[in-house]
C-alpha positions, 0 to 999 in steps of 0.5 A: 100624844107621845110623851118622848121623840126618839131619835128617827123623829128628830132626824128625819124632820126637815130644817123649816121644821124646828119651829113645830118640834120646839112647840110640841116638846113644850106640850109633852113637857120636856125641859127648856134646857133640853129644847134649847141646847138640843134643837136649833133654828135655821135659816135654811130651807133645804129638806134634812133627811137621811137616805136610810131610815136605820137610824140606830144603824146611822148613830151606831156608825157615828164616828167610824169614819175612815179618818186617819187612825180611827178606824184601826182596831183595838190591837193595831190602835194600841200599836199606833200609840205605843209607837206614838209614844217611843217617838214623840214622847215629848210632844204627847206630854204637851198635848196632855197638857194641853187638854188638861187646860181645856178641861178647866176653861182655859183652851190653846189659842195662838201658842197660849192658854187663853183666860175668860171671865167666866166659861169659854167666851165664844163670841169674846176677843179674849185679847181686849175682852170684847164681845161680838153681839149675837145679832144675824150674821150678815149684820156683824161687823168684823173690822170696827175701828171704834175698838181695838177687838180682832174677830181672829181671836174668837174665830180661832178658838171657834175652830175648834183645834182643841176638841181634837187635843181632848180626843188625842188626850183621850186615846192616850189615857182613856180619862173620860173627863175628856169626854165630858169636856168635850160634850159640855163645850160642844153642847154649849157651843150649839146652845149658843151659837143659832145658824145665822146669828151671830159672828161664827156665821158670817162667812163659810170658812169658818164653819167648813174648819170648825166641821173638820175638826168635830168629825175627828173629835168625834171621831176620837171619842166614838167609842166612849160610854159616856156618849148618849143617843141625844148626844150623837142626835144633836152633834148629826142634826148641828153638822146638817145644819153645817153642811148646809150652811157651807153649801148655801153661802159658798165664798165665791163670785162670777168673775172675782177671783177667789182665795184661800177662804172659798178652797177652805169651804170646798174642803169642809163639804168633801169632808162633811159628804164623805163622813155622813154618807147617810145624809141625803145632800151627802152626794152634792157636798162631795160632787160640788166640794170635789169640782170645786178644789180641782178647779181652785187647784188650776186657777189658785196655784201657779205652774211652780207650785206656789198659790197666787196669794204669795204668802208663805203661811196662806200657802201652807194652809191650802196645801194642808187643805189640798193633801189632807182632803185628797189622802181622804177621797183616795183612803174612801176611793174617789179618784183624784186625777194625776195631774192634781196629785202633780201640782199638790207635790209641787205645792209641798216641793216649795214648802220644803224649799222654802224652810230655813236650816232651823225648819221655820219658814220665812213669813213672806206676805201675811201670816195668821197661823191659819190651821184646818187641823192641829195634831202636834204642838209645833210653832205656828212658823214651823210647816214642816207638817206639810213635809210629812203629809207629803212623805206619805202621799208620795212615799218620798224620803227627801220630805221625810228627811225635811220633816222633822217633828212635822212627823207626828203632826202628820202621823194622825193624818197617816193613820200609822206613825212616819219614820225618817229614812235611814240614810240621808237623801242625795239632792236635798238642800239644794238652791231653788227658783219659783220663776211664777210666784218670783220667790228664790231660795239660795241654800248650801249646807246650814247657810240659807237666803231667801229672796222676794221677787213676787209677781202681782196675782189677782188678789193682793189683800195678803200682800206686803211690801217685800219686793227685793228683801229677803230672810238670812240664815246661817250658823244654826239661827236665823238672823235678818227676817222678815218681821211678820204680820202680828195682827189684822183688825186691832190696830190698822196702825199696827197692821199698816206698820208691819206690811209697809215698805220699810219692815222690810230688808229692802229700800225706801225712796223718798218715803214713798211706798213700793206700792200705795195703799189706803191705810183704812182698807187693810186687807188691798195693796197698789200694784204699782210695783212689778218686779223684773227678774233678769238674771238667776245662775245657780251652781256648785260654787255660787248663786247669782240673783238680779231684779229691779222693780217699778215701784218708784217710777211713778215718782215725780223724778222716777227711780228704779231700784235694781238689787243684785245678790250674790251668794259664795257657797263656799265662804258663806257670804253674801254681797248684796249690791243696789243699784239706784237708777234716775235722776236728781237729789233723793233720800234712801232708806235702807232696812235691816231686820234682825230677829229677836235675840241677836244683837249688834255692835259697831266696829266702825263706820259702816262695819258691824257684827251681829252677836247670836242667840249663843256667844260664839255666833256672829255675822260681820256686816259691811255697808259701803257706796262707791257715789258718796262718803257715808259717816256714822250720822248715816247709820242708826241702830234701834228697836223694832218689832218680830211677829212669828205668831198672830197675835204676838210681837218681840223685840228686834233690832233694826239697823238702818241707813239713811242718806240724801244724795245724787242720783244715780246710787249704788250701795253695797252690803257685805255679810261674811258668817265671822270668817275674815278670809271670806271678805276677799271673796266678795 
């Protein structure tokens, strides 16, 4: 008998066969580590053979894949670094950093190094040092009210985003302790992780992002010496194992509308087909992957461009998924028809719309910071990537000129580093309605509104209770915001506080939510609110803004709430008048959040001013009702919370009004950007 496999043997044999090869390495004497680190089970019967038999042709072609800037030679690679490093010096200081922390255990999860108690804890919630048991797959339970674990922390460091800042490190400095690093996780993390045991396995999102990000860490690694045959053996035969995987258990149901999680597996089997062409399912992952995002992309994004979910952070995750898969099907010439190239620039069309003055964007509906890839260390609230990725697939300057520091996220994607354009675009930063999705963005200069009027759409897991609030910007901060989402499995405490009615700049009624919702089943919303809109005039001088929802007409004695915005371009000022339409006595709430780091003093009764981030800005704010006499009893400043990253909360001022009174109501506020001429404008 043999006393050694070669490569061929291992990947030619079919899956079902991992058993007989387990036993015949332990007759021929290799090492248990060996077995166990370089070989695994698998639940799937599908045969895994290549369509060539060249194997050391297949291995040589490992990571020469058509991704980005690696198939550059070495001149034009050097190039594209040295301009790397004139434009985003900084940046690729941090991405160092950033590896060096991986190699010594201690990955960037959610904006922070992240702390194990020995090894990297790929089935730890490094947050509450939980660990999920290695049991099969389907039994693994991701919402326990018993512990206070989020399977969002393990899952993230699971993706793997990391690999590709060790790959990134490693073209920058050729330091080879990247390369073992990456090899001994990589290699940990299949020892570890079986198909179908375990929590990395539950659902094909996970693995389809987690492939992404290893074919371009492998990528980035191709041309190390360090790599060795059994290296790339077993890295083809656990990417197999992923394909598979993903194919098989593909999160889509007849007749259940679908969501970000089923155009997320789609996008991974694109991915996977068009890398390992020599793969013999190779073919079905790219003919199914393909099919499927075109289709997702009719059912899933609305005629305006905004994904049904109506969130902002869920909107720049398919839109990254969208644009980086259809820039790889056009770089490996697969045809992507006009019309889906149409819709995604619409996609990025609202992404672009939707940014405050400071690049950030408002986290309407939930947000979990949600990535398929992460070139650059941006905040997780910055989806100015987005704007460059567009900047490259439409040539268009006006995103260039939005992107920002989004450029050099979006560069590794390009394969050649974005420039901004030389002169400043005309028609950009002008106000924006998105009538589908009822989102409205209210924009002059360097003052900024958004405002929710969002419809309803087949899913409502990621919805909030945000109808008729809104997010102000202006004089370089943002000031009223909404607060986030900050968790999702912890603390359905917390998750429940952060989506209810009054974490939001809009108003309560009776203490009644705008739409019910079972506080244990975290991830529904009642539809019990549609929203109306039935005036939006947009011109030189001012926007105007009328809606009213339904969400209160299932009260006993019903209530509509009807909010008008009016936004003066050239005063930079807003007044904001609700009206409370019904009958008898009832108790309003109104809301007010400010962001972290601004604070407010009381002029008067009524009057305040919000101090910002530097001392000599301010907003004046002005509450008055025309039905009734509010005193200070009616006014209460306090502390709430702002989440602008999973996982993370900062104090925040909240400034709310409180008042029982005979309805109908009208209540008027006033927001003037410190300039007193403006209050005779309003």
């Amino acid at each position: 008998m043999q006393s050694h496999l070669s490569a061929r043997d291992l990947l030619l044999l079919p899956a079902r066969g991992y058993a007989k090869l387990s036993r015949k390495l332990q007759e021929v004497g290799e090492k248990r580590e060996v077995l166990r680190d370089r070989v695994r089970t698998t639940a799937c019967t599908l045969p895994s053979r290549l369509v060539t038999l060249e194997i050391g042709h297949v291995l040589g072609q490992l990571g020469a894949w058509d991704f980005g800037p690696l198939r550059l030679g070495a001149a034009d690679r050097n190039v594209f670094l040295r301009s790397l490093e004139t434009r985003f010096t900084n940046d690729l200081e941090k991405i160092i950093t950033q590896a060096d922390r991986a190699a010594e255990g201690n990955p960037v999860v959610f904006g922070s190094p992240v702390q194990f108690r020995s090894g990297l804890g790929w089935h730890e919630d490094f947050s509450t040092d939980y660990t999920w048991p290695t049991t099969f797959s389907p039994e693994c339970r991701i919402i326990d009210f018993g512990n206070k674990a989020d399977i969002k922390f393990p899952w993230e460091l699971n993706r793997c985003h990391h690999f590709v800042t060790l790959g990134q490190a490693y073209w920058l400095t050729g330091n080879e302790k990247y390369t073992r690093t990456f090899l001994d996780q990589i290699g940990q993390w299949i020892h570890v992780n079986p198909v179908l045991e375990g929590m990395n396995w539950i659902n094909a999102m996970e693995p389809s992002i987690r492939s992404v990000n290893w074919l371009w860490a492998w990528g980035l690694f191709a041309q190390s010496p360090v790599l060795q045959e059994r290296d790339k053996v077993c890295f083809l035969c656990s990417l197999i194992d992923h394909g598979r995987f993903i194919v098989r258990h593909l999160e889509v149901k007849p007749g259940v509308p679908s969501s970000n999680h089923y155009i997320a597996d789609l996008a991974g089997l694109v991915h996977l087909g068009l890398a390992l062409p020599y793969v013999r399912e190779a073919h079905t992952w790219l003919a199914r992957g393909l099919s499927g995002l075109l289709r997702e992309l009719r059912m899933q994004i609305r005629g305006d461009g905004v994904s049904y979910e109506s969130s902002t952070a869920y909107h720049r995750f398919v839109t990254e998924l969208f644009g980086a898969t259809f820039l790889l099907c056009r770089r490996h010439g697969v045809k992507i028809p006009d019309w889906a190239w149409n819709r995604l620039e619409l996609m990025i069309e609202f992404v672009q719309a939707i940014a405050r003055p400071d690049g950030k964007s408002p986290l309407i509906g939930d947000s979990d910071d949600g990535r398929l890839h992460v070139f650059s260390p941006i905040e997780s609230d910055d989806h100015r990537h987005i704007l460059g990725l567009g900047a490259h697939l439409f040539n268009r300057d006006d995103f260039a000129a939005s992107a920002g520091p989004g450029l050099h996220d979006a560069s590794w994607l390009a394969g050649r580093v974005l420039q901004p354009p030389a002169s400043e675009p005309k028609n950009r930063g002008k106000s924006r309605a998105f009538p589908s999705t009822g989102i409205f963005a209210l924009r002059h200069q360097d003052a900024f509104m958004s405002v929710t009027c969002r419809k309803s759409g087949p899913l409502t897991g990621h919805l909030h209770n945000d109808l008729l609030s809104f997010d102000l910007a202006a004089l370089g901060q943002p000031w009223i915001v909404d607060i986030g989402t900050y968790c999702y499995t912890r603390s359905k405490r917390w998750r429940n506080h952060f989506r209810n009615t009054s974490a939001h700049n809009t108003i309560q009624i009776d203490g009644n939510e705008q739409n019910e919702f079972d506080e244990d089943d975290l991830f529904a919303l009642g539809r019990d609110a549609e929203p109306v809109v039935t005036l939006w005039e947009s011109n030189n001088y001012r926007d105007v803004l009328e809606a009213y929802h339904t969400g209160y007409q299932r009260l006993e004695s019903p209530v509509t709430h009807r909010r008008r915005f009016t936004f003066e371009k050239k005063s930079k000022s807003w007044l904001i008048a609700d009206s409370l339409e019904g009958k008898g006595r009832h108790q309003v709430e109104a809301s007010l959040h400010f962001d972290s780091g601004v604070s407010i003093d009381v002029d008067g009764v009524g009057e305040f001013t919000a101090v910002g981030q530097e001392p000599d800005r301010s907003l004046r704010l002005t509450i008055r009702s025309s039905s009734i006499a509010l005193t200070s009893d009616n006014f209460k400043i306090d502390r709430d919370w702002v989440s602008r990253s999973y996982g993370t909360k900062h104090q925040g001022i909240l400034l709310r009004v409180t008042f029982t009174a005979q309805f109908p109501v009208v209540l008027n506020t006033c927001i003037f950007t410190g300039d007193e001429r403006s209050r005779s404008v309003l």
